[in-house]
Backbone bond lengths (Angstrom), bond angles and torsions (degrees), N, CA, C in turn:
res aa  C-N    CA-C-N  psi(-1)  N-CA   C-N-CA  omega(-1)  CA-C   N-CA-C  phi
1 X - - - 1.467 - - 1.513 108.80 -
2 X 1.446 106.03 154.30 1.940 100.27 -160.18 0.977 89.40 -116.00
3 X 1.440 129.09 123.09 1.481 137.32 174.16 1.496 111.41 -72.89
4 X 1.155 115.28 -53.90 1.369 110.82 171.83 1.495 135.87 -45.39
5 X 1.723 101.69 -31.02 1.545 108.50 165.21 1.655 110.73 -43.71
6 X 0.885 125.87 -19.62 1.996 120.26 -161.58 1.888 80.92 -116.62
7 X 1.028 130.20 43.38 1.572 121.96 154.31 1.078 133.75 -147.08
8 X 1.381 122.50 129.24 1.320 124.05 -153.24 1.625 116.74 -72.40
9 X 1.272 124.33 -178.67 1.432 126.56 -173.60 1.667 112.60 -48.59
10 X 1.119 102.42 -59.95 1.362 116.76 -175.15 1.836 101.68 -45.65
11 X 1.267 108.27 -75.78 1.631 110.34 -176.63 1.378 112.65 -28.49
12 X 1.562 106.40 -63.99 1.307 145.46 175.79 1.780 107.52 -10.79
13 X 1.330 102.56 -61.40 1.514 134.88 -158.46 1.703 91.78 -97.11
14 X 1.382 130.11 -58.42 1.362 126.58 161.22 1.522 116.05 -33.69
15 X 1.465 114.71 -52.27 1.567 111.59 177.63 1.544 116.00 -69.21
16 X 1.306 133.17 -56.88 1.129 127.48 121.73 1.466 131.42 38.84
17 X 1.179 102.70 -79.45 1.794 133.74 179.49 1.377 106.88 -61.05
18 X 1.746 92.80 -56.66 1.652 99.92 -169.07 1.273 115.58 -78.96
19 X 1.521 128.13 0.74 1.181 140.68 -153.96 1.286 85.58 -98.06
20 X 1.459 125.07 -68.02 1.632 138.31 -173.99 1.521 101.67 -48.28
21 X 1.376 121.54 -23.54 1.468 110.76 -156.41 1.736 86.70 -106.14
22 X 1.316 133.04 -2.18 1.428 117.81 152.40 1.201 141.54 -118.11
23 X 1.925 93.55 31.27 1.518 109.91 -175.10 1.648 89.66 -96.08
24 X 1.709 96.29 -37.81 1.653 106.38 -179.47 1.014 116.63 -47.25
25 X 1.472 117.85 -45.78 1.439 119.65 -153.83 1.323 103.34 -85.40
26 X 1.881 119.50 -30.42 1.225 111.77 -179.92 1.694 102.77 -74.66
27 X 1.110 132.73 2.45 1.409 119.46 -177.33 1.635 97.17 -94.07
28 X 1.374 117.63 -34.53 1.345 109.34 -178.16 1.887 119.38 -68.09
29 X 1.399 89.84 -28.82 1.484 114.59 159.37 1.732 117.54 -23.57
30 X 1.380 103.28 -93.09 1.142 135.49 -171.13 1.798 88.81 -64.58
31 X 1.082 132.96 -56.16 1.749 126.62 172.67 2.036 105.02 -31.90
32 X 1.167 85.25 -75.58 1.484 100.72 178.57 1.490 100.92 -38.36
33 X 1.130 126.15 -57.53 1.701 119.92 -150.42 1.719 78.06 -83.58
34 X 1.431 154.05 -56.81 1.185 138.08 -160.35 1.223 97.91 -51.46
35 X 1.353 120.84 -53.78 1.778 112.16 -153.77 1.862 95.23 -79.80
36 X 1.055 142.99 -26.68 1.414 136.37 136.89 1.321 127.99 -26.46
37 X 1.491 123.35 -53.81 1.830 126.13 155.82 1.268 105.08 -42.06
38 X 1.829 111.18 -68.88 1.527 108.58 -174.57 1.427 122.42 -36.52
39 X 1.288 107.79 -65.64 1.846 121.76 -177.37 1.533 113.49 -52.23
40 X 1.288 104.65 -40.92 1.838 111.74 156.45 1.897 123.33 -45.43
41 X 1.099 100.78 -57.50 1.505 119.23 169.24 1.054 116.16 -70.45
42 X 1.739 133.63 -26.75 1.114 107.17 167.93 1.391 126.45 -116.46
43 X 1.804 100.60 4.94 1.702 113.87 138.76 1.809 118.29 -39.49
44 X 1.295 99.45 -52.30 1.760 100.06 -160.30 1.384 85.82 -76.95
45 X 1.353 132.39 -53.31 1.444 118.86 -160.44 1.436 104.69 -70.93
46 X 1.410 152.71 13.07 1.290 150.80 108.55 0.683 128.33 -79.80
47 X 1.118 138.84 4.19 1.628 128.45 140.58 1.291 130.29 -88.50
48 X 1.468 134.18 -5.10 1.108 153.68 144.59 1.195 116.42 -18.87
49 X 1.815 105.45 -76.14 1.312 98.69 170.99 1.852 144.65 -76.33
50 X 1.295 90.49 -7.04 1.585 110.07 160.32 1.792 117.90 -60.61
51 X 1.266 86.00 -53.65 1.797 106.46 177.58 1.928 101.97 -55.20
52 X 0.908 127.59 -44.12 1.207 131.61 -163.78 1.541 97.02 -109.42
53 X 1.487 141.22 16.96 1.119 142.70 120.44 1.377 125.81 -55.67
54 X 1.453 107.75 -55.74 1.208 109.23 -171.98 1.332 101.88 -87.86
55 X 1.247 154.50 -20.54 1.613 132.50 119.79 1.447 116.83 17.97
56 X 1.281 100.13 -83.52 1.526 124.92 -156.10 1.616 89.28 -75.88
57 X 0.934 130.25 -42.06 1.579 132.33 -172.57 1.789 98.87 -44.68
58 X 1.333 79.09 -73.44 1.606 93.86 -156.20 2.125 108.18 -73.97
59 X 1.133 116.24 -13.78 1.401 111.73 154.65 1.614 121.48 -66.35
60 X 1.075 107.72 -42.04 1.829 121.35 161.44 1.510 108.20 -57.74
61 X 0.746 119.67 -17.36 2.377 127.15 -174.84 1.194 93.31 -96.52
62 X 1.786 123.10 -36.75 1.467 107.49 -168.59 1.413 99.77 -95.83
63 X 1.516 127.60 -15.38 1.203 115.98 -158.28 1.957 100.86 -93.13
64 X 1.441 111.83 -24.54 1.064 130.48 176.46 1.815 103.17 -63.74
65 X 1.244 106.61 -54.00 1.777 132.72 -163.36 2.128 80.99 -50.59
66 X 1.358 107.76 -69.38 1.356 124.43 -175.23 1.721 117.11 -37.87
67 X 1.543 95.53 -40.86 1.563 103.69 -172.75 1.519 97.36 -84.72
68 X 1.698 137.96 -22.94 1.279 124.50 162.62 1.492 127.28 -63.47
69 X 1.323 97.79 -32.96 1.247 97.23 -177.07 1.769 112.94 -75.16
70 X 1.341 113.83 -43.67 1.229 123.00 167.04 1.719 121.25 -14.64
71 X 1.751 92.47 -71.83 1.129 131.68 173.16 1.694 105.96 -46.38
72 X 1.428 121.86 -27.66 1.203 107.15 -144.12 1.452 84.03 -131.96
73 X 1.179 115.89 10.26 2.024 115.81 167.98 1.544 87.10 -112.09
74 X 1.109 136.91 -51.24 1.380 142.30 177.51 1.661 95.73 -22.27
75 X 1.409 114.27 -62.09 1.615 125.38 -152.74 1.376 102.95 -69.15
76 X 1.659 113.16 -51.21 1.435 130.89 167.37 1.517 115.51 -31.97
77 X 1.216 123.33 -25.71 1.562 146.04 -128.39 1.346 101.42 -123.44
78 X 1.359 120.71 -46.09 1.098 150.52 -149.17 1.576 109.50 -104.07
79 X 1.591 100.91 -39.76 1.306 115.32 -173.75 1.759 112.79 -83.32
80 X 1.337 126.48 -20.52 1.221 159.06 -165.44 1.505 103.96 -111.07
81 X 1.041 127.54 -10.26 1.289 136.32 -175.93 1.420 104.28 -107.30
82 X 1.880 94.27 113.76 1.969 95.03 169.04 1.339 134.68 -65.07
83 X 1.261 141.94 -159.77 1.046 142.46 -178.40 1.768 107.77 -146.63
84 X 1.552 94.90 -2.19 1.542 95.16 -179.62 1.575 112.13 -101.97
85 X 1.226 123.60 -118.16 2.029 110.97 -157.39 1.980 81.53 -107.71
86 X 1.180 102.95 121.28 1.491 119.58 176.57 1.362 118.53 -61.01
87 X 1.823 122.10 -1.36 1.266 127.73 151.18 1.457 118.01 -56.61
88 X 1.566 129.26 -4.33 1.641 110.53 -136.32 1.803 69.41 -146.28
89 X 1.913 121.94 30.67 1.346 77.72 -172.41 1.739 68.69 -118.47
90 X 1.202 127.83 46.80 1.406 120.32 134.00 1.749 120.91 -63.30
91 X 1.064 115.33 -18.80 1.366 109.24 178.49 1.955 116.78 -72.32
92 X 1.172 100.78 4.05 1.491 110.04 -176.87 1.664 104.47 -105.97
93 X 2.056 111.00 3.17 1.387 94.63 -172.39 1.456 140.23 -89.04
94 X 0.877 159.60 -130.01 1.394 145.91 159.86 1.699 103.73 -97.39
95 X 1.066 92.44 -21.54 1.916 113.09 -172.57 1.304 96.62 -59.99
96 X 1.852 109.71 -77.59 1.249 114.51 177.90 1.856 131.42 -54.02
97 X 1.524 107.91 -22.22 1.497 108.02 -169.32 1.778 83.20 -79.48
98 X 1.313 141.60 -73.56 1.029 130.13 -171.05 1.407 112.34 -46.43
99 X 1.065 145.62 -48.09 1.749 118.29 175.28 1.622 107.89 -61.35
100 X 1.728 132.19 -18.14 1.040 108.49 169.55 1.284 121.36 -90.32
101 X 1.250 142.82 7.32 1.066 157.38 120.57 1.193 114.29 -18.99
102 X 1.155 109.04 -86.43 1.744 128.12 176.65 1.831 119.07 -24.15
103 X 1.332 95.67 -37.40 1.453 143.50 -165.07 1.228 82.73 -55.60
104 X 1.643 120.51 -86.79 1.526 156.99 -139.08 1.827 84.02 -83.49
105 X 1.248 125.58 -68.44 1.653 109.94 175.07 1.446 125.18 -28.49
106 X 1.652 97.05 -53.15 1.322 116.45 -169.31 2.172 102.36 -64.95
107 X 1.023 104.16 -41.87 1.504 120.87 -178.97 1.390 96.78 -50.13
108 X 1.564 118.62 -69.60 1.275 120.50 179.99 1.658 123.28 -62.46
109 X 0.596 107.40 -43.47 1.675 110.67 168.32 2.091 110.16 -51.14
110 X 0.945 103.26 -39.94 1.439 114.51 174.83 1.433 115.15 -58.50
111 X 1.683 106.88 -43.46 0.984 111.27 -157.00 1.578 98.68 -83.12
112 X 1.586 113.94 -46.81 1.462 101.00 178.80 1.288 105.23 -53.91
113 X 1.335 126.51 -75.25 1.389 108.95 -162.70 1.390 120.59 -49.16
114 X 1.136 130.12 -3.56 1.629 115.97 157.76 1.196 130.11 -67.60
115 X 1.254 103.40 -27.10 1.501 124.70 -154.54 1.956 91.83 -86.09
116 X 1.335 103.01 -42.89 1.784 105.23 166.67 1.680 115.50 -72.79
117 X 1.624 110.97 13.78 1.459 102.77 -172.30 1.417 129.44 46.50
118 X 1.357 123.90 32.38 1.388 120.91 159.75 1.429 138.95 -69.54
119 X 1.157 81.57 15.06 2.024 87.64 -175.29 1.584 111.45 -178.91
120 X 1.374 132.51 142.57 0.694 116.82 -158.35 1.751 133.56 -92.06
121 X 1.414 113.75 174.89 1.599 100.25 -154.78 1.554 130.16 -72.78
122 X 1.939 91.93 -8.10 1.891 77.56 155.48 1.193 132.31 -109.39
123 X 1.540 98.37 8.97 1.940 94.74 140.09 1.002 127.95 -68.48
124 X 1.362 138.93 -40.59 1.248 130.64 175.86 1.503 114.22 -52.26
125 X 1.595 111.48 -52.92 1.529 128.69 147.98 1.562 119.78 -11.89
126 X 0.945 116.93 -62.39 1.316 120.39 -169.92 1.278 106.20 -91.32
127 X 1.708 122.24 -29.55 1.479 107.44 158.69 1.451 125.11 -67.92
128 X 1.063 130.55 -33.75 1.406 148.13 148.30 1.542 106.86 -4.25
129 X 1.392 92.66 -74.57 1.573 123.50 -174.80 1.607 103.22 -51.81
130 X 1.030 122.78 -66.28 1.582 140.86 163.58 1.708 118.55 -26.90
131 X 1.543 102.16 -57.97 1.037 116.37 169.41 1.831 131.14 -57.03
132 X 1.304 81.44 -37.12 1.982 99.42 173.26 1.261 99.79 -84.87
133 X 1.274 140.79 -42.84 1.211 111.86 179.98 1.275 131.58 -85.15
134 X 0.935 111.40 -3.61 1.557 131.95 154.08 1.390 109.39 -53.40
135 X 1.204 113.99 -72.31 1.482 98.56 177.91 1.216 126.02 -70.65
136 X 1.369 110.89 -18.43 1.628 101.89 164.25 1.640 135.76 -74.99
137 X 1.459 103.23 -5.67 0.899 125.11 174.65 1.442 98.26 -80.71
138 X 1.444 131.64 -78.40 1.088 154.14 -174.79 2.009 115.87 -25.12
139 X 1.721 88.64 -37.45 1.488 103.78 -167.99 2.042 97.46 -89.02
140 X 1.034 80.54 -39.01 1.936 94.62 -169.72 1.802 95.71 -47.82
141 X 1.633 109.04 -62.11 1.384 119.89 179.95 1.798 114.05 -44.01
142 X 1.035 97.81 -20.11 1.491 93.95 -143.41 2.211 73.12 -111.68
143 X 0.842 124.46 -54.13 1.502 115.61 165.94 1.656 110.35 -40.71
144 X 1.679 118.80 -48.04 1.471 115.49 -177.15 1.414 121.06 -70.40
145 X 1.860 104.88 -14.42 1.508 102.28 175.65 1.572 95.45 -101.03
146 X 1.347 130.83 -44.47 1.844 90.24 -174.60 0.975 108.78 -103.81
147 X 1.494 127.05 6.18 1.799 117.83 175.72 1.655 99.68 79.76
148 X 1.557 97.15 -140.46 1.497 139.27 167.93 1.595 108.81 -28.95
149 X 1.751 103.76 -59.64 1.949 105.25 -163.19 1.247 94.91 -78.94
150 X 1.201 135.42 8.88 1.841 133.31 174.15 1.756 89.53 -67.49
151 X 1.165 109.02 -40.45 1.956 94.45 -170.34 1.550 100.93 -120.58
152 X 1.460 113.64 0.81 1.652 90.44 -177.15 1.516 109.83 -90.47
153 X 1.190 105.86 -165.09 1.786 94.21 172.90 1.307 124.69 106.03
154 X 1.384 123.45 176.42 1.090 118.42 176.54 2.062 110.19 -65.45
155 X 1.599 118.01 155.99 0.992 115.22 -153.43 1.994 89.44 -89.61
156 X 0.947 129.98 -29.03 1.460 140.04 157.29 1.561 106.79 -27.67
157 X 1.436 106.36 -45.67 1.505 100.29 -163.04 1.697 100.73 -113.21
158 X 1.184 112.35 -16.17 1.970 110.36 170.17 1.153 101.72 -82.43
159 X 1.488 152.85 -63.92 1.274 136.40 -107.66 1.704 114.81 -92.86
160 X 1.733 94.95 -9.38 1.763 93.73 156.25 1.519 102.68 -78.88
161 X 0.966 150.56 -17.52 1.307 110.83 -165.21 1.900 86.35 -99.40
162 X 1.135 123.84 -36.09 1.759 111.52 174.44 1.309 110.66 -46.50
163 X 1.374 119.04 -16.64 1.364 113.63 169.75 1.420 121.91 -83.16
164 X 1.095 108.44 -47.39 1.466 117.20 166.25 1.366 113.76 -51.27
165 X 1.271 114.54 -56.66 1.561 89.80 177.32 1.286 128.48 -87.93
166 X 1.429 128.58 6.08 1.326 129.42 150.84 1.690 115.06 -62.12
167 X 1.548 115.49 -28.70 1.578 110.36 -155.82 2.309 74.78 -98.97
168 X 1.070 125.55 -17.52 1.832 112.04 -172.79 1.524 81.15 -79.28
169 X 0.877 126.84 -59.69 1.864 126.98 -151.06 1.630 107.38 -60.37
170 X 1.547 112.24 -25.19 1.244 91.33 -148.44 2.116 72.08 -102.30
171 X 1.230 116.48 -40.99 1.583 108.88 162.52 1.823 119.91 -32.76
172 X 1.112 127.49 -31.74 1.353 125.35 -158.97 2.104 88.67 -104.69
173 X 1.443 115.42 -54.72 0.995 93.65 160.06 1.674 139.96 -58.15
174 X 1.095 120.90 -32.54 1.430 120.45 159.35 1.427 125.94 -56.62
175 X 1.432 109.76 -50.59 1.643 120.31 -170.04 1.635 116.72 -82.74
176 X 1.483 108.49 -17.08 1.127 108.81 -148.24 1.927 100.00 -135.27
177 X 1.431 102.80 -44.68 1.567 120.21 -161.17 1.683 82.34 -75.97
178 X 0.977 126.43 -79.71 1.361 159.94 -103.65 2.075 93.28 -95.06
179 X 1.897 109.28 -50.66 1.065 96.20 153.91 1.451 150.78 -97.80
180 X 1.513 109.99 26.24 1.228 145.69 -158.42 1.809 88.34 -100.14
181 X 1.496 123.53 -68.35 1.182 128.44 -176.43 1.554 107.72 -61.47
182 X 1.391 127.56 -32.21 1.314 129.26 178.05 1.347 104.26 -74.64
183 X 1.224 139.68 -25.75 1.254 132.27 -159.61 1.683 98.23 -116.04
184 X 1.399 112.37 7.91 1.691 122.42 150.63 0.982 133.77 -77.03
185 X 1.503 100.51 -38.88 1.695 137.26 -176.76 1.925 99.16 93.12
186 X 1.578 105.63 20.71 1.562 87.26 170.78 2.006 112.58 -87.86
187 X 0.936 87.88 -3.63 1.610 81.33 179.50 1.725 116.30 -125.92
188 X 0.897 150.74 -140.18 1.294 161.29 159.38 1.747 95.19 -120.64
189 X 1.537 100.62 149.54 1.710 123.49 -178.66 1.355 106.66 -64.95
190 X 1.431 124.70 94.01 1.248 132.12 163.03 1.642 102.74 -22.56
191 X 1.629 99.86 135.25 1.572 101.77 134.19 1.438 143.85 -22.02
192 X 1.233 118.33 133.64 1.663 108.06 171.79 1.874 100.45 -75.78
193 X 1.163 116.55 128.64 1.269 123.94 149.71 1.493 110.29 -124.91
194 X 0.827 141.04 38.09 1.751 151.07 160.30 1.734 105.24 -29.55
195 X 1.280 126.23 89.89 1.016 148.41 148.48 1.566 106.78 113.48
196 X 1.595 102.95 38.41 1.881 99.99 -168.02 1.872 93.82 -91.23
197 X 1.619 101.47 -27.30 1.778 116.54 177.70 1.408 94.52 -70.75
198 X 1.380 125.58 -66.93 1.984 112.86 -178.82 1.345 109.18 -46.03
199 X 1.292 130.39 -43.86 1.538 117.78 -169.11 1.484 125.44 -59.53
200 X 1.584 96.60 -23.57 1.676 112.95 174.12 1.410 110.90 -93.30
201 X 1.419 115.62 -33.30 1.679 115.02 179.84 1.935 94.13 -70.47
């Protein structure tokens, strides 16, 4: 059924009008949305090569990132690494740091319970004894695998072991030096300090 049949000239020519004005608009339409495809297409085709810059950018950041780190476990590696007979560089292993660990628990545990008198004092004595040579053992090894770089170096990475061997030396002279000369008669009978060397080891 023709709607327009029931409208007079005027309408007629009004519809007409408006008809032309949305053939227009759909032509401006479809203009608009082409030059929108275009600007799309030639968005991506410049950005393409940006995109595949920063590709290349950031594989070079990781490949660089990789060669620092390299570089910088190398040093770790290097730094931990003796210079003396490569039999003795078990003392750098996870094996050995945990029994000396164990060591230093065991040290402390001794020491409190002495200190509560549970046992008597030449057990503690003889653990004492046990205890120092342990670390003198411990330090000696560890001098025969890096020598020299045990104290040279940055002071970050020496000043435990300057400690260590200030707290073995001054233990072996106390425990060991000290009643050795008394029991010569070159010195007078040291003091008891019985666990004053564990409290620092």
């Amino acid at each position: 059924y023709d709607l327009t049949a029931n409208l007079n000239d005027a309408k007629t020519e009004e519809l007409e009008h408006l008809q032309d004005e949305i053939d227009e608009l759909e032509v401006r339409e479809a203009d608009i949305m082409q030059r929108l495809d275009d600007f799309d297409l030639l968005y991506k085709n410049r950005r393409a090569p940006l995109v595949q810059e920063l590709q290349d950018v950031q594989e070079k950041m990781q490949k660089v990132g990789k060669e620092i780190q390299d570089i910088l476990a190398a040093a770790k590696k290097e730094a931990t690494l003796g210079i003396g007979p490569q039999w003795l560089a078990w003392v750098e292993s996870w094996t050995f740091s945990f029994f000396s660990n164990l060591v230093v628990v065991c040290n402390i545990a001794v020491m409190l319970l002495h200190r509560r008198k549970l046992f008597h004092i030449w057990v503690g004595q003889v653990l004492d004894n046990f205890f120092l040579f342990w670390y003198t053992l411990e330090l000696a090894i560890k001098i025969g695998y890096h020598q020299h770089k045990l104290f040279q170096g940055a002071f970050s990475h020496v000043w435990w072991n300057w400690l260590d061997l200030g707290i073995v030396f001054s233990g072996i002279m106390d425990q060991w030096v000290a009643p050795a000369f008394s029991a010569l008669g070159l010195a007078d009978e040291p003091q008891s300090t019985t666990h004053a060397t564990s409290s620092l080891q």
